[in-house]
C-alpha positions as CSV (number, residue, x, y, z in Angstrom):
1,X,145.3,87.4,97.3
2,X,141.5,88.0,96.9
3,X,139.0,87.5,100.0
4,X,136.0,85.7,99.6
5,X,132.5,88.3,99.5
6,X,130.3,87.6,102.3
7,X,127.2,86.0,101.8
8,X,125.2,89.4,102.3
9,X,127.0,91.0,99.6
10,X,126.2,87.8,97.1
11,X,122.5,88.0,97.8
12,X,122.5,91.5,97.5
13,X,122.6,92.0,93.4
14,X,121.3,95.1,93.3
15,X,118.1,94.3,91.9
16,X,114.7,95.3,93.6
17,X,113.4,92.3,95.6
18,X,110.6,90.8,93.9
19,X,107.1,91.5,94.6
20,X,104.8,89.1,97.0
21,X,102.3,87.1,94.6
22,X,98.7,87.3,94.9
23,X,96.8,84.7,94.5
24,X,93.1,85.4,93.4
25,X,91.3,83.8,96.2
26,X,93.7,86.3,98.1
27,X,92.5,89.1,95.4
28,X,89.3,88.7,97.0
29,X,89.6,88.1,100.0
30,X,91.6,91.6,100.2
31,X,88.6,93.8,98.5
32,X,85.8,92.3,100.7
33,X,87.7,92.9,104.2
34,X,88.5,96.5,102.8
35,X,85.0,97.3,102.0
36,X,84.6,95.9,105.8
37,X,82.0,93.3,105.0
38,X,81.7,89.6,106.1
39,X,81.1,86.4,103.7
40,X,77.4,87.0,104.7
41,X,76.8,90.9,103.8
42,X,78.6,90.0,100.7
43,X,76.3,87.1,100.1
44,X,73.2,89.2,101.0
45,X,72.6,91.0,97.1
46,X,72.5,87.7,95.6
47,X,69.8,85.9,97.3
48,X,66.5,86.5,97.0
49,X,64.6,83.6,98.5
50,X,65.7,82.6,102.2
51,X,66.0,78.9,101.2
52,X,69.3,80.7,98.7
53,X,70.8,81.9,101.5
54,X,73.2,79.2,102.2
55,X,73.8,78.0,99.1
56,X,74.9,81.6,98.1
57,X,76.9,82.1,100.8
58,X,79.1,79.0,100.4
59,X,79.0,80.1,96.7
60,X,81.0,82.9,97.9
61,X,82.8,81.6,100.7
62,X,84.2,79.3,98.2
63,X,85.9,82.5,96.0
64,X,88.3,82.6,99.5
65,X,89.4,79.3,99.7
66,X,92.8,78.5,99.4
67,X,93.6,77.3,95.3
68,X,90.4,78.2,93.9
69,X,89.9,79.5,90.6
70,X,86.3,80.6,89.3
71,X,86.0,79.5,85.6
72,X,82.9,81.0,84.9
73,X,82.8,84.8,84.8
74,X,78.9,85.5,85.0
75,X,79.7,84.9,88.8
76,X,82.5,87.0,89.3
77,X,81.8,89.7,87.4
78,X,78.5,90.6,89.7
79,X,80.8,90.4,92.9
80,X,80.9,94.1,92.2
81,X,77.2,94.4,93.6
82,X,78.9,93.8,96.9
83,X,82.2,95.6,97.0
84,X,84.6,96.8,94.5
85,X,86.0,94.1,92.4
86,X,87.8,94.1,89.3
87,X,87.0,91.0,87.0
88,X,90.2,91.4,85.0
89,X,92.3,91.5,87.7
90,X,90.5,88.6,88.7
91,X,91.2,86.9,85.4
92,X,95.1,87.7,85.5
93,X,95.2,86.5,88.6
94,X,93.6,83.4,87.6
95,X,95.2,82.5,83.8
96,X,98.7,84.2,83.7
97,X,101.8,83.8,85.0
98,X,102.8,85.7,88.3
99,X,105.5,87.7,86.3
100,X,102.5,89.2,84.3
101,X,100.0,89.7,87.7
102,X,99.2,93.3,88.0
103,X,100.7,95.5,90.6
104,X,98.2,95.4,93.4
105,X,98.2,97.1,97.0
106,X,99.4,94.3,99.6
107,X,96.8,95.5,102.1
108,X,93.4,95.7,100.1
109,X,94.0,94.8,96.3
110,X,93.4,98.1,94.7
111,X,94.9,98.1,91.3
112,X,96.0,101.2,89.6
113,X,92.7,101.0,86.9
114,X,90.0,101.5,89.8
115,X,88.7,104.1,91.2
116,X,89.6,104.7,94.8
117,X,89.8,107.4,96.9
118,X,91.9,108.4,99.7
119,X,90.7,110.2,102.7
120,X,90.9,113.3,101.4
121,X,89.0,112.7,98.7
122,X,91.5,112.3,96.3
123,X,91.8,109.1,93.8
124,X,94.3,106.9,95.3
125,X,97.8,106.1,93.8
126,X,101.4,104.1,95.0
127,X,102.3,105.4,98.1
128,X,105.5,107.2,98.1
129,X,106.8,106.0,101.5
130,X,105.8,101.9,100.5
131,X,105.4,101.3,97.0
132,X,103.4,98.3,98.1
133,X,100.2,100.5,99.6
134,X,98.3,102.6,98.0
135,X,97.7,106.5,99.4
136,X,94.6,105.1,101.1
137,X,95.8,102.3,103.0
138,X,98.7,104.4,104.2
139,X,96.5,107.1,105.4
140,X,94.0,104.6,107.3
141,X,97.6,103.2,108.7
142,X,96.2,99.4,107.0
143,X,99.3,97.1,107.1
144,X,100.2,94.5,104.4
145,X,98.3,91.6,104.5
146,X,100.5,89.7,101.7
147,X,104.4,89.7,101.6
């Protein structure tokens, strides 16, 4: 007579559990807290005229709220006067499925095509101890933010 598997062993199907999803307005929200900067330092290179202030800064805000997708890249593309941002991460993020997303550290979006740097000075890479960090999230002890 054959025994019924348990229900551990028919989840368990060998395969490598599937990577969290990020979302862009997550995307972003990861690289501006990991440069360590609020809505409104992030704001501050793109107004010039107090009365912009505001404006630019809910501008921004927006990029970080929850099922928002910028459509126009002139925007987007300049967050990099700010912080480190990657447009066409940005743009897989936002037009492709979440099969084709690029791998991304769960605890401050670096992507494999930027250049990081650890804390010793090295460029970053997947940590070996959680394929989900990168070398310099892992060093500063960051945890996951996403998954």
């Amino acid at each position: 007579m054959r025994s019924v598997p348990s229900l551990a062993a028919m989840l368990d199907d060998g395969k490598p559990a599937p990577r969290p999803v990020v979302m862009p307005w997550e995307y972003v929200t990861l690289r501006r807290t990991a440069a360590g900067m609020t809505i409104e330092q992030a704001a501050r290179p793109y107004w010039h005229r107090p009365e912009h202030r505001a404006d630019v800064e809910r501008n921004i805000g927006a990029l970080e709220t929850i099922g928002f997708r910028m459509k126009r890249d002139f925007f987007v593309a300049d967050m990099s006067r700010a912080y480190t941002f990657n447009v066409d991460v940005y743009r897989q993020l936002c037009d492709t499925p979440p099969d084709q997303h690029p791998r991304l550290c769960l605890a401050c979006g670096w992507d494999q095509w930027s250049t990081q740097y650890d804390i010793n000075g090295e460029e970053a890479t997947w940590s070996q101890s959680d394929p989900d960090l990168c070398t310099r999230c892992e060093q500063l002890d960051r945890k996951k933010v996403i998954g």
